[in-house]
C-alpha positions as CSV (number, residue, x, y, z in Angstrom):
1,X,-22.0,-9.7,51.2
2,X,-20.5,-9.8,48.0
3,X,-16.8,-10.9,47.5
4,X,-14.6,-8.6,45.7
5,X,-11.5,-10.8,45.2
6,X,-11.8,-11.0,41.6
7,X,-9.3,-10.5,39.3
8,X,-8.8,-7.1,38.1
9,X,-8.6,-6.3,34.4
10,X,-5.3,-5.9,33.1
11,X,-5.7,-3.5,29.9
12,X,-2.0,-3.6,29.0
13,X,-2.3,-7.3,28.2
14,X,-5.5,-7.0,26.8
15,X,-4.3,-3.9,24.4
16,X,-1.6,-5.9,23.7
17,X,-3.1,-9.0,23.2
18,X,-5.7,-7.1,20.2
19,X,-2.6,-5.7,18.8
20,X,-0.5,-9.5,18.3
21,X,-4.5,-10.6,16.9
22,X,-4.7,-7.0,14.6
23,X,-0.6,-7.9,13.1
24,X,-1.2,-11.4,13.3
25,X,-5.2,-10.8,11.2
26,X,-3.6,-8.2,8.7
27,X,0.0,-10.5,8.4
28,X,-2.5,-13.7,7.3
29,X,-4.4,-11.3,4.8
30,X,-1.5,-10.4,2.8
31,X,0.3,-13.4,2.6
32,X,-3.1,-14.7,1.1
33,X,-3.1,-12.5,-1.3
34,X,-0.1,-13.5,-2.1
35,X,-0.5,-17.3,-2.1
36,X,-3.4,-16.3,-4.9
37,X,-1.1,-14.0,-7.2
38,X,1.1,-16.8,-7.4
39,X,-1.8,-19.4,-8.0
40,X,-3.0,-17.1,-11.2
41,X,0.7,-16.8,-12.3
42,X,0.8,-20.9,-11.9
43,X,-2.4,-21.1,-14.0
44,X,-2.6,-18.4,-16.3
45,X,0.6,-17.5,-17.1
46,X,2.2,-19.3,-20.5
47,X,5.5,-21.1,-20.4
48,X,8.0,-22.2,-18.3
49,X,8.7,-18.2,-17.0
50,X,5.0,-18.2,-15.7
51,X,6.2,-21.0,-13.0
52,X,9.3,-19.2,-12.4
53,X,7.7,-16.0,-12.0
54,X,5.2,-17.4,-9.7
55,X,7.9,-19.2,-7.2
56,X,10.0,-16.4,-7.4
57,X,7.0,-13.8,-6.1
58,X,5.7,-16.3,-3.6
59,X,9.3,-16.2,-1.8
60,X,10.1,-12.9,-2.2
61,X,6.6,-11.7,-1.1
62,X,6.6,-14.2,1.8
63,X,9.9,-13.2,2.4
64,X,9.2,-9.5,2.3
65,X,6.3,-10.2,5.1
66,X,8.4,-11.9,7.6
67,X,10.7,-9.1,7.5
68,X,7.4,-6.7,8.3
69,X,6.3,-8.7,10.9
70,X,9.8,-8.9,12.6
71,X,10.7,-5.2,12.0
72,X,7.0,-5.2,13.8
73,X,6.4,-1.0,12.5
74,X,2.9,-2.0,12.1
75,X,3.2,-0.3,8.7
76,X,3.7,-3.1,6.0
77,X,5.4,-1.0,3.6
78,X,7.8,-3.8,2.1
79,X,5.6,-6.5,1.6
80,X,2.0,-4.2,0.3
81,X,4.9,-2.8,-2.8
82,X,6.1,-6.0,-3.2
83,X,2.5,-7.7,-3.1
84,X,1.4,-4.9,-5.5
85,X,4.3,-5.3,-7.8
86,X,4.0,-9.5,-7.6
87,X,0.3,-8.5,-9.3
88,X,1.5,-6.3,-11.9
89,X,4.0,-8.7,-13.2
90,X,1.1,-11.3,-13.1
91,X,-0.9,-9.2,-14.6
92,X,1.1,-8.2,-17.9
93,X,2.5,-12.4,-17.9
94,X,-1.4,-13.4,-17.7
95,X,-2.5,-10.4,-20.4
């Protein structure tokens, strides 16, 4: 006979196990993109602003995803418009 003393399944830490890997997958994206803004600022850019710009933009878009990830909405409002207004700047300092 068969010995049912296995473990049973517990789908609240699984579900929110997939949800830390989900914030933790999306949270790793984003600052990525971020890292690579402020790369083509570093390289692209001209003059001593461009290396200004690009510091200032990694923090403050670093920045603006730890305060995503510890407000934990799930939303990442802050950091996507301040991602998204890191590559505008780039772009018209690279232009």
């Amino acid at each position: 006979m068969a010995d049912d003393t296995a473990p049973q399944l517990d789908m609240r830490d699984h579900e929110r196990t997939y949800q830390g890997f989900l914030r933790g997958s999306t949270a790793l994206v984003i600052g990525s993109l971020i890292v690579m803004v402020a790369l083509v600022m570093f390289a692209f850019g001209s003059g001593a602003s461009a290396t200004i710009l690009g510091f200032l933009g990694l923090i403050v878009g670093l920045g603006s995803l730890v305060l995503d990830l510890r407000m934990g909405s799930g939303k990442w409002t802050l950091s996507l418009v301040v991602t998204g207004l890191f590559v505008l700047i780039t772009l018209l300092k690279v232009a």
